[in-house]
C-alpha positions as CSV (number, residue, x, y, z in Angstrom):
1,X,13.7,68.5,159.4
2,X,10.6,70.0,159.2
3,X,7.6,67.3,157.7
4,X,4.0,67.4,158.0
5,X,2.0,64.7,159.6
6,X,-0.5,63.3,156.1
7,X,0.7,62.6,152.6
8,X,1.7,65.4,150.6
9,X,-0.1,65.5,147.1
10,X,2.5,65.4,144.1
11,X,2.3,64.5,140.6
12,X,2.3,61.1,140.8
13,X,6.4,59.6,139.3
14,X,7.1,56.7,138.2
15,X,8.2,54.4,140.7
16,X,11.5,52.6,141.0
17,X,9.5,49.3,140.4
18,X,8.5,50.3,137.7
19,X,12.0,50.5,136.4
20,X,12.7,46.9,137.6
21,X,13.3,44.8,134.5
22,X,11.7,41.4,134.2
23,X,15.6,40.0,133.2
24,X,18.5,41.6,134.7
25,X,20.6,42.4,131.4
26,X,17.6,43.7,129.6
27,X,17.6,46.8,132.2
28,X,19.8,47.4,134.4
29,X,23.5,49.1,134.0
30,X,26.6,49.7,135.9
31,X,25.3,52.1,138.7
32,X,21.9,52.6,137.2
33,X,20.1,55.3,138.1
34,X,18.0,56.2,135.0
35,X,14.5,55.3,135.8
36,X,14.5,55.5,139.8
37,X,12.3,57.7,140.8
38,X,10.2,58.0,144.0
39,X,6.2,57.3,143.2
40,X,3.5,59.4,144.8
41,X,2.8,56.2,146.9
42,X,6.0,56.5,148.8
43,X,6.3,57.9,152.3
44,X,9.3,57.7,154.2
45,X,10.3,55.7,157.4
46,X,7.0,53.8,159.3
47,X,4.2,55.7,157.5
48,X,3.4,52.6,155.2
49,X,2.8,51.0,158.1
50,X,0.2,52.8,160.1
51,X,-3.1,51.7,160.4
52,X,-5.7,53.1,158.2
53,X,-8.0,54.5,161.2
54,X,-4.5,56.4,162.4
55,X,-4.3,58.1,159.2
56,X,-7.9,59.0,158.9
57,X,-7.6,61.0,162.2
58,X,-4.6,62.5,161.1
59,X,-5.8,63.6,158.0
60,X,-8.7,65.4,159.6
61,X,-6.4,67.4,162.0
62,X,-6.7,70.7,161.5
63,X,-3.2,72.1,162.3
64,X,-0.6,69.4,161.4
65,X,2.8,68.5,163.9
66,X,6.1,68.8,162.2
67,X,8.9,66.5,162.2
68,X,11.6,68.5,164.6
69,X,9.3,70.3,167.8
70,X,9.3,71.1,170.8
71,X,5.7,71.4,171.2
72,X,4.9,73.6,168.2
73,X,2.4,72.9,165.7
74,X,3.1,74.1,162.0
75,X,3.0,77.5,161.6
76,X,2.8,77.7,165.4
77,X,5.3,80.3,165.8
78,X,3.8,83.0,162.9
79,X,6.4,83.1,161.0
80,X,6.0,82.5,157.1
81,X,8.6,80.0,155.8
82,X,11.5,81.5,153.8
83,X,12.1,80.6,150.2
84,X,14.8,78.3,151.2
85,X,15.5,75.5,153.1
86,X,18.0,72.6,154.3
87,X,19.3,69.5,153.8
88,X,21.6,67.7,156.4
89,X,23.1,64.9,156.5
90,X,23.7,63.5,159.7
91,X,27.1,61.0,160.3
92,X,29.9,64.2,160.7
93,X,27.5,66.9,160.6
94,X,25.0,66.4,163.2
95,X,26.8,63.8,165.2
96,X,30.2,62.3,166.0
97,X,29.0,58.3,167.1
98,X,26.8,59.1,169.4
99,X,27.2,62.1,170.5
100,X,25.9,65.5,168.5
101,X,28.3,68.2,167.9
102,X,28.3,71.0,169.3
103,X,25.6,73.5,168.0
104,X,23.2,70.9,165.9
105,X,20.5,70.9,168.5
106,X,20.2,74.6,168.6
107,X,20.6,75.0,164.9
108,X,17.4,72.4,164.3
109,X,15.3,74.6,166.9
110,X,16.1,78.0,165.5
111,X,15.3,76.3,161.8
112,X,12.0,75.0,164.4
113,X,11.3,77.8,165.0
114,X,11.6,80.4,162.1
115,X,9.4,77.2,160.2
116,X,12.4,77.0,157.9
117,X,11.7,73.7,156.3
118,X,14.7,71.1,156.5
119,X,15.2,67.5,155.7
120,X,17.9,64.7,156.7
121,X,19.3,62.7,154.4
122,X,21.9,59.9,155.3
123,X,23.7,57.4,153.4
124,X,23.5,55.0,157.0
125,X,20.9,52.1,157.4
126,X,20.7,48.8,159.5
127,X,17.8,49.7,161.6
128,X,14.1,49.9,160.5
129,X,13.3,53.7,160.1
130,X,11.3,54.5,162.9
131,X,14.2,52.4,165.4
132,X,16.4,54.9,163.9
133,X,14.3,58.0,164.8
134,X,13.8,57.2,168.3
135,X,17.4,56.7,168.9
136,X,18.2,60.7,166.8
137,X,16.0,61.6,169.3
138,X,17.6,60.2,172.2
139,X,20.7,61.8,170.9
140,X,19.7,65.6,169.9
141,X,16.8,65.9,172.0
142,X,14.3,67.2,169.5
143,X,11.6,65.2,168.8
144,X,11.9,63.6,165.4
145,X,9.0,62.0,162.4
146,X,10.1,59.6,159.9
147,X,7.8,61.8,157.6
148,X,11.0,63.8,156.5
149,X,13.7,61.1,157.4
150,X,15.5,59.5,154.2
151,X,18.1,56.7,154.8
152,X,20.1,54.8,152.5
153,X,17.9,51.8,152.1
154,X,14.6,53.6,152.7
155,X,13.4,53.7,148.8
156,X,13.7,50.0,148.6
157,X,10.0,50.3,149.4
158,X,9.3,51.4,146.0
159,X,10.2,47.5,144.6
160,X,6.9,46.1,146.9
161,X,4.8,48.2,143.7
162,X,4.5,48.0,140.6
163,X,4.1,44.9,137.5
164,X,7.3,43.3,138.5
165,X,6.8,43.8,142.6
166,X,9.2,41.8,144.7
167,X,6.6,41.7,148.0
168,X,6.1,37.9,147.1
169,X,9.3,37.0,145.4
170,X,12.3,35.3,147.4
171,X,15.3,38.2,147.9
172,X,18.6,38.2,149.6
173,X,19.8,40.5,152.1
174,X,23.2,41.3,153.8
175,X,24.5,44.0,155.7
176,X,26.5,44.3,158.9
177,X,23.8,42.5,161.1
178,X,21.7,39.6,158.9
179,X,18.8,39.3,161.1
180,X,18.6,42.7,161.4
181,X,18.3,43.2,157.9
182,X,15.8,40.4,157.5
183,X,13.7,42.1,160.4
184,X,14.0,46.0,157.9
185,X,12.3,44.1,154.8
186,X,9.6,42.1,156.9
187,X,8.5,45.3,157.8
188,X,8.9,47.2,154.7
189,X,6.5,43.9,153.4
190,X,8.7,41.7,151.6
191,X,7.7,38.2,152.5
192,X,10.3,35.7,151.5
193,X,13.5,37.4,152.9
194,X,16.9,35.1,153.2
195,X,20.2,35.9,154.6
196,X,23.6,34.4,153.7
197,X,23.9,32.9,156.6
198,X,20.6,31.0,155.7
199,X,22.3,29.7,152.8
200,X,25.5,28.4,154.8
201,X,23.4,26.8,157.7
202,X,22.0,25.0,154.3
203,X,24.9,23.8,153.2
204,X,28.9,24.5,154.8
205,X,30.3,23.3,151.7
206,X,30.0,26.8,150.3
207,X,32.0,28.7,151.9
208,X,35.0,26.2,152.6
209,X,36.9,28.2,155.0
210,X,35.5,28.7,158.2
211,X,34.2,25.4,160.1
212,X,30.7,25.2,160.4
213,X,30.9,24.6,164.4
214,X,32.0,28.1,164.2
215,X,29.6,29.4,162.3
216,X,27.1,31.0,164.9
217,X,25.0,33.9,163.6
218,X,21.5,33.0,163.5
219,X,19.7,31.5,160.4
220,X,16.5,30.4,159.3
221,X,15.9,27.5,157.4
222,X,15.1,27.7,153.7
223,X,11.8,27.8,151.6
224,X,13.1,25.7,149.2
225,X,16.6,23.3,149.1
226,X,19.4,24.2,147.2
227,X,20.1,23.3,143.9
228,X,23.1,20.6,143.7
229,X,22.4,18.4,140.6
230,X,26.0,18.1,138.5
231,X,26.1,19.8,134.9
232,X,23.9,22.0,133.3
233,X,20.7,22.9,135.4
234,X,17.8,21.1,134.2
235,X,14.4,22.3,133.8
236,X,12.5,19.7,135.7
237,X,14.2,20.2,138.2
238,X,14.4,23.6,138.9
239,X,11.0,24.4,140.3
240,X,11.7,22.5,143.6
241,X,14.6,24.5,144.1
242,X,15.8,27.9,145.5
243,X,15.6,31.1,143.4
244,X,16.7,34.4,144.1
245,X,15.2,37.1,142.5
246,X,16.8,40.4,144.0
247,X,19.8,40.7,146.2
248,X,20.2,43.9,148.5
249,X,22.8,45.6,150.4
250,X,21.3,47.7,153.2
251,X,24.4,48.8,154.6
252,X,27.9,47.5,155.2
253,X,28.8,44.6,155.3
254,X,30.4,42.5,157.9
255,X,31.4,39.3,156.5
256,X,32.5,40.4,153.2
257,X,34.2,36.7,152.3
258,X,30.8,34.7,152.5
259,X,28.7,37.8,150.9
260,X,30.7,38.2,147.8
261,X,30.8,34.4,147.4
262,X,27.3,34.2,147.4
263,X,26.6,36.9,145.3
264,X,29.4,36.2,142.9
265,X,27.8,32.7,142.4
266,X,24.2,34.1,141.9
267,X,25.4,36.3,139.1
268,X,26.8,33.1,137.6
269,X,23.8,31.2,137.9
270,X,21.0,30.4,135.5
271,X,17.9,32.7,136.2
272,X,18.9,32.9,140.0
273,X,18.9,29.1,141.4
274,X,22.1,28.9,143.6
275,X,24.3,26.1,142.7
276,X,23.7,26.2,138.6
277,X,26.3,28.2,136.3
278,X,24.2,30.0,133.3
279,X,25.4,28.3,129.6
280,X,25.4,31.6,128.4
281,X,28.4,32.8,130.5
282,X,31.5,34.2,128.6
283,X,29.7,33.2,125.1
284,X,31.3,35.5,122.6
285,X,28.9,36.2,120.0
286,X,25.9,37.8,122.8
287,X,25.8,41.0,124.5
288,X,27.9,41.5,127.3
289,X,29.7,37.8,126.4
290,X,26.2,36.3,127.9
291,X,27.4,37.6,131.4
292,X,24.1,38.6,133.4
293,X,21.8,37.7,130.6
294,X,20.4,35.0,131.5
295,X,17.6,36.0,134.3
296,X,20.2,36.5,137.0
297,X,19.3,38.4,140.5
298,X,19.2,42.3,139.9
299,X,21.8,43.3,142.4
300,X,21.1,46.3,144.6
301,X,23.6,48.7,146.8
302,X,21.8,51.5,148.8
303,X,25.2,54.0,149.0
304,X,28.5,54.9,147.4
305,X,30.3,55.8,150.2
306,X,33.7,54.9,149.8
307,X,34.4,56.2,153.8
308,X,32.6,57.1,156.3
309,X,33.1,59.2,160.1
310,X,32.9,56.3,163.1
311,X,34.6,56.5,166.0
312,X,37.9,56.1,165.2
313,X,39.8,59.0,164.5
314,X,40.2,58.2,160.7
315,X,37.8,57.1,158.1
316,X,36.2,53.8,157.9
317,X,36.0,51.8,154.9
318,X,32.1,52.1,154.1
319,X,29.9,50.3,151.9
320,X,31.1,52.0,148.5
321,X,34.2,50.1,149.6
322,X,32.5,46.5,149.7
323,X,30.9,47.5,146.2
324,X,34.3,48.3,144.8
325,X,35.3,44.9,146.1
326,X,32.6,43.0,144.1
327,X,32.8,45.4,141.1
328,X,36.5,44.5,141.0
329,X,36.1,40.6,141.6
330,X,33.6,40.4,139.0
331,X,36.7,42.3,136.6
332,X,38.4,39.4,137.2
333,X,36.1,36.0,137.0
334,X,34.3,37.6,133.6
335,X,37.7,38.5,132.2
336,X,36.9,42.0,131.8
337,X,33.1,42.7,132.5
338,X,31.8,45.6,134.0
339,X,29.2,44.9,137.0
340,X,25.9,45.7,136.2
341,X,24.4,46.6,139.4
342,X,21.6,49.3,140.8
343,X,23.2,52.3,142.6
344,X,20.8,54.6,145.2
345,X,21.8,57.2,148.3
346,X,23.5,60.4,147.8
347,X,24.9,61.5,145.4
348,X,22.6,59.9,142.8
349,X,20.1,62.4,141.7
350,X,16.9,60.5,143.1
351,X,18.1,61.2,146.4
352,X,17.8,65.1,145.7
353,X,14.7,65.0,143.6
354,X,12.7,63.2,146.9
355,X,14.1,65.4,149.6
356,X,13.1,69.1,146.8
357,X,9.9,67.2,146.9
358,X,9.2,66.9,150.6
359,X,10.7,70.4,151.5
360,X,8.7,72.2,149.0
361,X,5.6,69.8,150.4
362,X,5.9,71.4,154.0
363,X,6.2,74.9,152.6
364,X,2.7,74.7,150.9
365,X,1.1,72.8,154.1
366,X,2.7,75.5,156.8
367,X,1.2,78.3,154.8
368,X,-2.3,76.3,154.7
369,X,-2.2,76.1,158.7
370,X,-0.8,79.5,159.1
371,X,-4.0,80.5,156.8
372,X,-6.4,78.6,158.7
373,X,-5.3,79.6,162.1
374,X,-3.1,82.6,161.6
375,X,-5.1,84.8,159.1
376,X,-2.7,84.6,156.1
377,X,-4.7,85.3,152.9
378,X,-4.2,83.1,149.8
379,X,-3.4,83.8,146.4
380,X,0.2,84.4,145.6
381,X,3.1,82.7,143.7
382,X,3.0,78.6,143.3
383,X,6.0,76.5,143.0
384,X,7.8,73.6,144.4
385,X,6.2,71.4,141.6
386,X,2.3,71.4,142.0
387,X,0.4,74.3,140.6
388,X,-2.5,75.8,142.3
389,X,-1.3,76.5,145.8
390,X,-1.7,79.4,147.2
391,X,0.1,82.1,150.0
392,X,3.5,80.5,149.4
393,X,6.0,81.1,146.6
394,X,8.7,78.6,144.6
395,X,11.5,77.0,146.6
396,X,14.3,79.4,145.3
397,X,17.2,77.1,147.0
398,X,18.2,74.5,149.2
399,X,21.2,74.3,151.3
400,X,22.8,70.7,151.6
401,X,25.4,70.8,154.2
402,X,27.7,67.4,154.6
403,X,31.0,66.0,155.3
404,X,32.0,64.1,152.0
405,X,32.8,65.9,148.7
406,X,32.0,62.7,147.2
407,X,28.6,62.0,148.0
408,X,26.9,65.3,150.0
409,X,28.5,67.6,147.8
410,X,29.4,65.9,144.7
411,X,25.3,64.7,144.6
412,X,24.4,68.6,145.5
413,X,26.7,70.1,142.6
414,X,25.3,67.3,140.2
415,X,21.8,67.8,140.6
416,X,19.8,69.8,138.2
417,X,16.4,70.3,139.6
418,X,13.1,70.3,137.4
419,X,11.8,73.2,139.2
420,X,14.9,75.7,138.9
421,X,15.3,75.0,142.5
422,X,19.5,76.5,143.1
423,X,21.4,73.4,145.7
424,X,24.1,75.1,147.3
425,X,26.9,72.8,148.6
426,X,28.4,73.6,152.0
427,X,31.1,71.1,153.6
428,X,31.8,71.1,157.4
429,X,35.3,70.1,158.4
430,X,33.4,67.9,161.2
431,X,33.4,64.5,159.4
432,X,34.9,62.8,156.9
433,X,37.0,65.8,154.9
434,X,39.9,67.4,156.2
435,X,42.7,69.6,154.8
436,X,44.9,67.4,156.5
437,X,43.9,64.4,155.0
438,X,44.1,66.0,151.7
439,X,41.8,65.4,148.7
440,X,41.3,68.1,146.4
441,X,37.8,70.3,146.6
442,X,37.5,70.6,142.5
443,X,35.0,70.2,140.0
444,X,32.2,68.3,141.1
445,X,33.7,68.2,144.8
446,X,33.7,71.4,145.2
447,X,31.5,73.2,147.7
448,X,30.0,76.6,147.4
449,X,31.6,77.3,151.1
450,X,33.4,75.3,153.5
451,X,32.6,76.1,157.2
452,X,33.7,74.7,160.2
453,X,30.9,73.2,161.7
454,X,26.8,72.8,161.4
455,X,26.1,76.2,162.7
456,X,28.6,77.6,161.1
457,X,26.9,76.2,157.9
458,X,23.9,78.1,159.1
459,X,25.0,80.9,160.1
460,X,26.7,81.5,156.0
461,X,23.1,81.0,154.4
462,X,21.4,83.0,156.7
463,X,24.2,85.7,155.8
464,X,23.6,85.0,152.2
465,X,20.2,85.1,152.7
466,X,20.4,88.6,153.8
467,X,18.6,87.9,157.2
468,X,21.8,89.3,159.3
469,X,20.3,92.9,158.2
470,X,17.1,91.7,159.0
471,X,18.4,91.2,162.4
472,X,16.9,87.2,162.7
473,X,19.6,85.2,163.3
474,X,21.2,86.2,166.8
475,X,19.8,83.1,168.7
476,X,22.7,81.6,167.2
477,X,25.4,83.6,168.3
């Protein structure tokens, strides 16, 4: 992954806020995706976050640290980066748990090294962006930036901007750890951030089958009290009570029961106050039979994975599982309904249009330094997206090696770049997808190459590449 340490200048996008709709039903579809894009403003991982005397002095360095080192600085090594580039993802390719497999620590230093930009891109979450880089550091022993590090959850940043910005709006979270989710979107800067388990410590009655003397997981106490007036909510009332405006999956579940209760009776509510049921559900003559049209919570999961590689030696049901679950709930109380809901993560096309972005960024800014401090003259070819750079040409392809035909490969195949840039699929037999385990590789699913491992991924696009005549490539053998 290799990043550059100030903000890469783009055309500025429009933001996934601003594709936020004021009401639910007005906007949003089953599995949106049309409309999320990544704004200029947005910077992976911690970078929000850094004071503004920290980025002045790093925008006045003259030769800028990449994301994977070993004490190199970009364009340290010479070298002038290729016309393509990578994109990994990490669960199954780069580790196993916790341990990486074998060959992914010398495949990111020879990518290091030859200033062959790279970027990871992983449908995981739970931790805050910049906990999860330390601990990828821990494990490959490279030295990692969340410059060029994309999780699941990380573009829920984009709803802080924007006309209809959530930063001051009440959301609910959920995900496998509640108060570690809370702690990800105090830091992203949402501001009023409840948990289900906040709801429950409100009031047991909600979820009627476990005893609340059992119920430990931590919870805070509300902003507001629930609503629990009888009938049909009632406008004076209202105010002094709890809204929801967004709800969020970060990344699976734990307590599935409780979370789909909750979120089943916020998209039956009236405009998001837990505890009413909207007088427009199931009404014939309105769109949708009135179901979500009536200011409900936009509901937002950040992947699609239907399985994922832990430690056991077969899949685990992953988040794309608990989003079946609600999807096909929601099927059943609406008699019928499909669940409007907002879909982000691989394979949706967002995903790929960032990371193109950011690798084609760090081409342009290691030919700068090499310029400055290597001698390499301008002029030349432009590409990646922003005209007028000089000394390095368009990004002619980008390698996305993964584990799942359903996300890694299936999102690679899918994606139809703005700039002509070619994706090329590769599936390792390291993670999720096995012959044994069956599942046909066609259509979508199917990779350009399948290859044992990540350096064995490496090693074929270097071969297509033509750099085995070159004779560059033999550190890997």
């Amino acid at each position: 992954m290799a990043s550059v340490a100030v903000p890469i200048s783009r055309t500025p996008l429009r933001g996934l806020a601003a594709s936020l709709p004021a009401r639910f039903g007005t906007g949003l579809s089953p599995c949106m995706t049309n409309g999320l894009r990544f704004s200029s403003t947005f910077v992976a991982g911690a970078r929000r976050a850094r004071p503004t005397a920290e980025l002045g002095r790093r925008r006045r360095e003259t030769a800028w640290t990449r994301g994977f080192k070993h004490d190199v600085k970009v364009g340290g090594s010479g070298r002038k980066p290729p016309s393509f580039a990578f994109a990994f993802d990490i669960d199954g390719v780069l580790l196993h748990v916790a341990k990486p497999i074998p060959g992914a620590t010398r495949v990111l230093k020879f990518l290091n090294d030859y200033n062959i930009p790279f970027i990871l891109l992983t449908n995981g979450g739970g931790k805050h962006e910049t906990e999860r880089v330390k601990d990828l550091e821990a494990r490959l022993g490279v030295q990692l930036s969340t410059d060029n590090f994309v999780q699941s959850h990380t573009p829920f940043q984009e709803l802080l901007e924007g006309p209809n910005s959530l930063r001051d709006k009440t959301v609910l979270v959920t995900g496998s750890d509640y108060e570690k989710c809370r702690s990800i979107f105090k830091e992203y800067g949402f501001k009023n951030v409840i948990t289900p388990a906040d709801i429950y410590a409100a009031d047991p009655t909600i979820f009627p089958f476990q005893p609340a003397a059992s119920f430990t997981t931590p919870s805070q106490p509300l902003p507001k009290p629930l609503y629990s007036h009888p009938g049909p909510p009632n406008p004076t009332h209202l105010p002094s009570h709890l809204q929801i405006h967004a709800i969020f999956v970060l990344n699976d579940p734990r307590d599935w029961a409780l979370d789909i209760q909750i979120i089943t009776d916020l998209l039956l509510s009236h405009a998001g106050y837990l505890g009413t049921y909207s007088p427009l559900n199931n009404t014939p003559h309105l769109p949708d039979r009135g179901w979500q049209r009536d200011g409900q919570p936009a509901l937002y999961f950040s992947n699609a994975d239907l399985l994922w590689s832990a430690g056991y030696h077969l899949p685990r049901l992953g988040q794309g599982a608990f989003q079946a679950a609600v999807a096909g709930l929601w099927k059943r109380v609406t008699g019928g309904e499909g669940l409007k809901r907002g879909c982000i993560g691989k394979p949706y096309r967002e995903t790929y249009r960032f990371a193109e972005r950011v690798l084609a960024g760090h081409r342009r800014e290691v030919v700068r330094a090499m310029g400055g401090a290597a001698g390499v003259s301008g002029g030349g070819e432009s590409g990646g997206g922003d005209s007028g750079d000089s000394g390095v040409g368009a990004l002619e392809r980008v390698y996305m090696v993964g584990d799942n035909p359903e996300s890694d490969i299936a999102g690679a195949n899918g994606y139809v770049s703005e700039e002509g840039t070619e994706w090329v699929s590769v599936l390792v037999k390291t993670g999720v997808w096995s012959e044994e385990r069956g599942g046909k590789l066609e259509g979508v699913f199917k990779p350009k190459e399948v290859v044992g491992d990540v350096m064995g991924a490496v090693k074929w696009a270097l071969k297509r590449e033509g750099w085995d005549q070159e004779g560059k490539g033999k550190e890997l053998d």
